[in-house]
C-alpha positions as CSV (number, residue, x, y, z in Angstrom):
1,X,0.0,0.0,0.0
2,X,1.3,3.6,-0.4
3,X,1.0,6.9,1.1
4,X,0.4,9.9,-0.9
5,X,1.4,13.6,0.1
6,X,0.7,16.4,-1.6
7,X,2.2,19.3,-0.1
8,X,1.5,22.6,-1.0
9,X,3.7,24.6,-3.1
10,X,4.5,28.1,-4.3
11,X,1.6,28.1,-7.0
12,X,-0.8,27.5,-3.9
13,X,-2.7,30.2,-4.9
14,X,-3.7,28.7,-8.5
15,X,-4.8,25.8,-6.8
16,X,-9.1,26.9,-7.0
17,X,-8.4,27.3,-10.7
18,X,-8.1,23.7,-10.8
19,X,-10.0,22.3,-7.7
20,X,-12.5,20.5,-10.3
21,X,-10.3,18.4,-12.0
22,X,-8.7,17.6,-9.0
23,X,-11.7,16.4,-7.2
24,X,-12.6,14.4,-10.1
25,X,-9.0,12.8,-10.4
26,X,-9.6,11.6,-6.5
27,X,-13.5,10.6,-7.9
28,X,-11.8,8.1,-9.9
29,X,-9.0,6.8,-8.1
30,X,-11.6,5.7,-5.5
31,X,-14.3,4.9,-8.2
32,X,-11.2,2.2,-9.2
33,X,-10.6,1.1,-5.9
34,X,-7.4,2.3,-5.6
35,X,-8.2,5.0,-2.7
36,X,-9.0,4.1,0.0
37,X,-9.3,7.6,1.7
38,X,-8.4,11.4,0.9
39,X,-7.7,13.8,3.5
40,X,-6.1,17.1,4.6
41,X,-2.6,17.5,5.7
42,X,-3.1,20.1,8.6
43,X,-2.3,22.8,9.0
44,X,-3.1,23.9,5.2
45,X,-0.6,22.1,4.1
46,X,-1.6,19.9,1.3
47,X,-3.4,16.4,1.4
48,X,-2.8,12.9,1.9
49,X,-4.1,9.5,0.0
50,X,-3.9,6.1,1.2
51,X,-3.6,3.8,-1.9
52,X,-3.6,-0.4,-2.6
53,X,-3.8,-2.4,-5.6
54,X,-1.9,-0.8,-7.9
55,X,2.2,-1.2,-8.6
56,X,4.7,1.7,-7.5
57,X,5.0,2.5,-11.1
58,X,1.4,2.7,-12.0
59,X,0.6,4.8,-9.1
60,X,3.3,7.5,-10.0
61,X,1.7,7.4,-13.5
62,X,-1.8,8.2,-11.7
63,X,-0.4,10.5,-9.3
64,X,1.0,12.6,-12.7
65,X,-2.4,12.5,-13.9
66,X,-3.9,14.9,-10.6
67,X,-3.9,18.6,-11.9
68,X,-2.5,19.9,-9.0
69,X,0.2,17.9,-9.6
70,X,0.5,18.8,-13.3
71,X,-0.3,22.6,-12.2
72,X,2.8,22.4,-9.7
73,X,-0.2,23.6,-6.9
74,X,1.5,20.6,-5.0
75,X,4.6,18.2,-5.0
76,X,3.6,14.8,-4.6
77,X,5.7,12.0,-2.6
78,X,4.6,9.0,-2.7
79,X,5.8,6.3,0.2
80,X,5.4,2.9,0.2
81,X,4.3,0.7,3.1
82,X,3.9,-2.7,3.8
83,X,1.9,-3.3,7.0
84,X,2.9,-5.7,9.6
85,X,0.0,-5.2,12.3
86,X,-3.2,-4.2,11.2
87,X,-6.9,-3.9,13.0
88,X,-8.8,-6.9,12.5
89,X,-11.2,-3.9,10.3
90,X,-7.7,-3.3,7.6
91,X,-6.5,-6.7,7.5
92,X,-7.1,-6.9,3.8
93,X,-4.3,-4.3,3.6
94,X,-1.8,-7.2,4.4
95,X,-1.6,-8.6,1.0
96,X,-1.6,-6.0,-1.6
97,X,1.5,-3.9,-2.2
């Protein structure tokens, strides 16, 4: 699984120009199943994804794909995880990478 952050750059302030397509790039990542939540990094810093079942490589394609990343609004980093204890409630997290 991988954790995304999206950390707010310099071109912050273009970032409601392009709000739409950026919702709608999250829309589909958890329409695919790929997302499996979208939050804010506080305070006003940027956002945060928690992806599974896709590959490193395919995720960094997808990632491109966001218009805040293409915008430069943010910088994305993307950190890969594999858990070793989970809650009974995430244990399907275990086997995907």
């Amino acid at each position: 699984m991988f954790i995304v952050l999206l950390r707010f750059s310099d071109n912050k302030p273009q970032a409601s120009h392009f709000i739409d397509g950026h919702n709608a790039w999250i829309k589909r990542g958890f329409d695919s199943g790929i997302f499996l939540l979208a939050g804010t990094l506080h305070p006003n810093a940027g956002g945060t994804l928690l992806a599974h079942n896709i590959d490193r490589k395919s995720l960094e394609a997808l990632v491109q794909e966001d218009p805040f990343v293409a915008e430069r609004v943010v910088s994305a980093e993307i950190h890969e995880v594999t858990p070793g204890r989970v809650d009974e409630r995430l244990v399907f997290l275990k086997g995907n990478r």
